[in-house]
C-alpha positions in Angstrom: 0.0 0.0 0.0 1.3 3.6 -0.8 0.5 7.0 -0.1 1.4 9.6 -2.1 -0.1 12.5 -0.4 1.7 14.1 3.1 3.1 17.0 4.8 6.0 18.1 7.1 6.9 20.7 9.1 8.3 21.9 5.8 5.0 23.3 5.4 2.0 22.8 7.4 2.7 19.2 9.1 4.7 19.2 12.6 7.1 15.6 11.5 10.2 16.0 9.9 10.3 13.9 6.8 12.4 10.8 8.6 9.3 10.7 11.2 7.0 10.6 8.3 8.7 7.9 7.2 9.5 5.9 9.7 5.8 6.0 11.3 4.3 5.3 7.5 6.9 2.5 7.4 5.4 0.8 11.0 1.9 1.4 9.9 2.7 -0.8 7.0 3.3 1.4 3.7 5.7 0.7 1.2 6.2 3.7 -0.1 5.5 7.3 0.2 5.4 10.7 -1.1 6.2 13.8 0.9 4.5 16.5 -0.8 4.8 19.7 1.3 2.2 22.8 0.3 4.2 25.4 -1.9 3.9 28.3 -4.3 6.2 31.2 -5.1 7.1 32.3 -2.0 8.6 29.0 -0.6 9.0 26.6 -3.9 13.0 27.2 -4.1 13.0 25.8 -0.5 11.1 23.1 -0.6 12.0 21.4 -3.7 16.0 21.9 -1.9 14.6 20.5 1.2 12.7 17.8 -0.5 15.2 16.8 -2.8 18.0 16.5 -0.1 15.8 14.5 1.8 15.4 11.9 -0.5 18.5 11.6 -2.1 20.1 10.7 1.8 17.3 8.3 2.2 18.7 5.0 2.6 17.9 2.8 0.0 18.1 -0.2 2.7 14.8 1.2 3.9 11.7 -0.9 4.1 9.9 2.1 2.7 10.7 4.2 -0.1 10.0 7.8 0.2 9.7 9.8 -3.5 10.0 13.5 -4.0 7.3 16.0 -4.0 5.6 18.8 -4.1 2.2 20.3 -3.4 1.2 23.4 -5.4 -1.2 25.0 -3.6 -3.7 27.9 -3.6 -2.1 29.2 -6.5 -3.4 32.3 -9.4 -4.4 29.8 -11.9 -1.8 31.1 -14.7 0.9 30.2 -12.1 0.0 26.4 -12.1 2.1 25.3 -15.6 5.3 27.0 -14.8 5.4 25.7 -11.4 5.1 22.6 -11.9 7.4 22.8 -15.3 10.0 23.9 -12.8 9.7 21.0 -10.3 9.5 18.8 -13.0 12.5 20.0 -14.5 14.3 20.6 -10.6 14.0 16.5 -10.0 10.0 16.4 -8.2 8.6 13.1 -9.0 5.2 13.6 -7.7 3.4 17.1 -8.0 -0.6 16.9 -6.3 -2.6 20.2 -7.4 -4.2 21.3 -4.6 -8.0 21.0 -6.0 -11.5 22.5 -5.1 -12.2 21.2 -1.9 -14.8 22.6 0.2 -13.3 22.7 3.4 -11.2 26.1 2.6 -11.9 29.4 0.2 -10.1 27.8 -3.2 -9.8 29.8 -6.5 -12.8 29.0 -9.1 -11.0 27.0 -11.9 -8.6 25.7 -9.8 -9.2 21.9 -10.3 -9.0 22.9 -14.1 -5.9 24.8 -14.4 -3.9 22.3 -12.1 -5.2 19.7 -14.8 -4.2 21.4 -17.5 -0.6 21.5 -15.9 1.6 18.7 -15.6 0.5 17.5 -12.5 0.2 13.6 -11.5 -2.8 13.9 -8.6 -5.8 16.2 -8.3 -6.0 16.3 -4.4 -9.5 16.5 -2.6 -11.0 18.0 -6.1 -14.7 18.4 -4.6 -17.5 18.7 -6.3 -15.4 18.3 -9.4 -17.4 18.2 -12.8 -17.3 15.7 -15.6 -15.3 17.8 -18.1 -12.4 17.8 -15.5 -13.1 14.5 -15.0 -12.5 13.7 -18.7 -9.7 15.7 -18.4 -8.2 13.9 -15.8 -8.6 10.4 -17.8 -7.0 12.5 -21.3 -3.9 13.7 -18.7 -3.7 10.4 -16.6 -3.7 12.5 -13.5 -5.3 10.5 -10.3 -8.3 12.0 -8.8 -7.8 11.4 -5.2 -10.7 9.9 -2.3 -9.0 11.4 0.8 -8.9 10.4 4.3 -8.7 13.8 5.1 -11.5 15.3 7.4 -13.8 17.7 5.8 -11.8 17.3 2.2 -13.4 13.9 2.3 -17.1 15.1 2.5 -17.0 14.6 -1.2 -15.5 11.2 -2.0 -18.4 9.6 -2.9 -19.2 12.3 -5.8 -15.7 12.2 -6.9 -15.9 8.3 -7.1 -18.8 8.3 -8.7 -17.6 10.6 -11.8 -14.3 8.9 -12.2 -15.8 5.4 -12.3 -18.5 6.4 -14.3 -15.6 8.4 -17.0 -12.8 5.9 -16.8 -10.6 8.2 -14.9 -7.6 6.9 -12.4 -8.5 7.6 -8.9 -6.1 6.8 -5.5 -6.3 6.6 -1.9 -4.4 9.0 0.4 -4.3 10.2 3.9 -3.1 14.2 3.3 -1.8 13.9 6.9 -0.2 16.8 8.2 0.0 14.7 12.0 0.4 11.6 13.5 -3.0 11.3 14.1 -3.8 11.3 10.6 -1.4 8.3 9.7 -4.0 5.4 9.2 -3.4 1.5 8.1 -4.0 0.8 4.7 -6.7 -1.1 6.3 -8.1 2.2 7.3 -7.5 3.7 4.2 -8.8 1.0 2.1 -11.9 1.4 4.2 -12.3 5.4 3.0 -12.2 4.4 -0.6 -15.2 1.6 0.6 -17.4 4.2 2.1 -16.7 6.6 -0.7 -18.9 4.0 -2.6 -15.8 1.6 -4.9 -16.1 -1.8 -4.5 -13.2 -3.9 -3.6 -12.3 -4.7 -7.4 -12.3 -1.1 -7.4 -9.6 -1.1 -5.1 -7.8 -3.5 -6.3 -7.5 -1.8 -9.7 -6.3 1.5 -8.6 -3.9 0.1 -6.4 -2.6 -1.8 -9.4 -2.2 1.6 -11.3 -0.6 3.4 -8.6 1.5 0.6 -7.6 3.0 0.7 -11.5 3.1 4.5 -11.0 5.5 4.1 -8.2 7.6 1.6 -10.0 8.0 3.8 -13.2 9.2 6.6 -10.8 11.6 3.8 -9.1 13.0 3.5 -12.0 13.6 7.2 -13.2 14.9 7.8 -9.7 17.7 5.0 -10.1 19.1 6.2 -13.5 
């Protein structure tokens, strides 16, 4: 089980990145992503941070940790170039921060993250079906969250992305240790969101050939 979705005190959490990763290791995660919030003020920093963090993680470890990068809360014309330059910098997994409706998020958000290289939509909301097509077009993964209040809408973004063909994936979008559930747990959310256990088993298939593309890139 992976997730690809969490933050440190980098940003917003309160772990340092080794405490993320050791805790997702014991709860029983194979890999993760750390994928701390950023826009123009702090993105120099945390792609350094990020990047320096990985690269000294030992590659002994049950648990592989991946480089990323959450742009968040961004002016929508600021999504491509971002994410172009943490592309370009070494980031292997950028999240767009997506229309949730637990916080004030820019209209067209979910849109212009799409339309950016991106790799996961995060807690996209009430998300409609063009950007659900979209998402299928781009191969970006809609995510059903574990989050409180960002996962009042799981079942709706479920229910589009099954019903359009797009790629969806569990994550926890912890920012505590408190939010670091099994994949039991997490497997669980995606049940109550309203997938079926074949569902489950199909995403986790795509995400688990995600990570081992990126395994790959990161080892040339």
């Amino acid at each position: 089980m992976y997730n690809l979705h969490c933050h440190s005190l980098l940003s917003d959490g309160v772990l340092l990145p080794s405490e993320l990763a050791v805790r997702y290791a014991a709860a029983g995660y194979k890999a993760i992503a750390i994928t701390d919030h950023a826009d123009y003020s702090n993105i120099e920093f945390i792609v350094k941070a990020i990047l320096d963090f990985t690269q000294h993680w030992p590659k002994s470890s049950p648990i592989k940790v991946l480089p990323g990068i959450e742009l968040t809360h961004l002016p929508l014309e600021q999504f491509k170039p971002l994410a172009k330059h943490c592309r370009k910098a070494g980031i292997k997994v950028i999240v767009g921060h997506g229309e949730t409706l637990a916080e004030p998020v820019i209209k067209g958000t979910n849109r212009a993250a799409l339309e950016a290289d991106i790799d996961i939509l995060a807690h996209p909301g009430l998300i409609n079906e063009k950007e659900v097509s979209l998402a299928k077009e781009k191969e970006v993964f809609l995510e059903i969250t574990s989050r409180q209040v960002h996962c009042a809408t799981n079942p709706h973004v479920a229910e589009l992305a099954l019903k359009l063909g797009a790629k969806l994936i569990l994550n926890t979008d912890s920012h505590s240790p408190e939010d670091i559930i099994t994949p039991q747990e997490l497997i669980q959310v995606g049940l109550r969101a309203g997938l079926t256990r074949k569902d489950i088993n199909k995403m986790q298939k795509e995400v688990h050939n995600f990570i081992n593309f990126l395994k790959k890139t990161l080892d040339n």
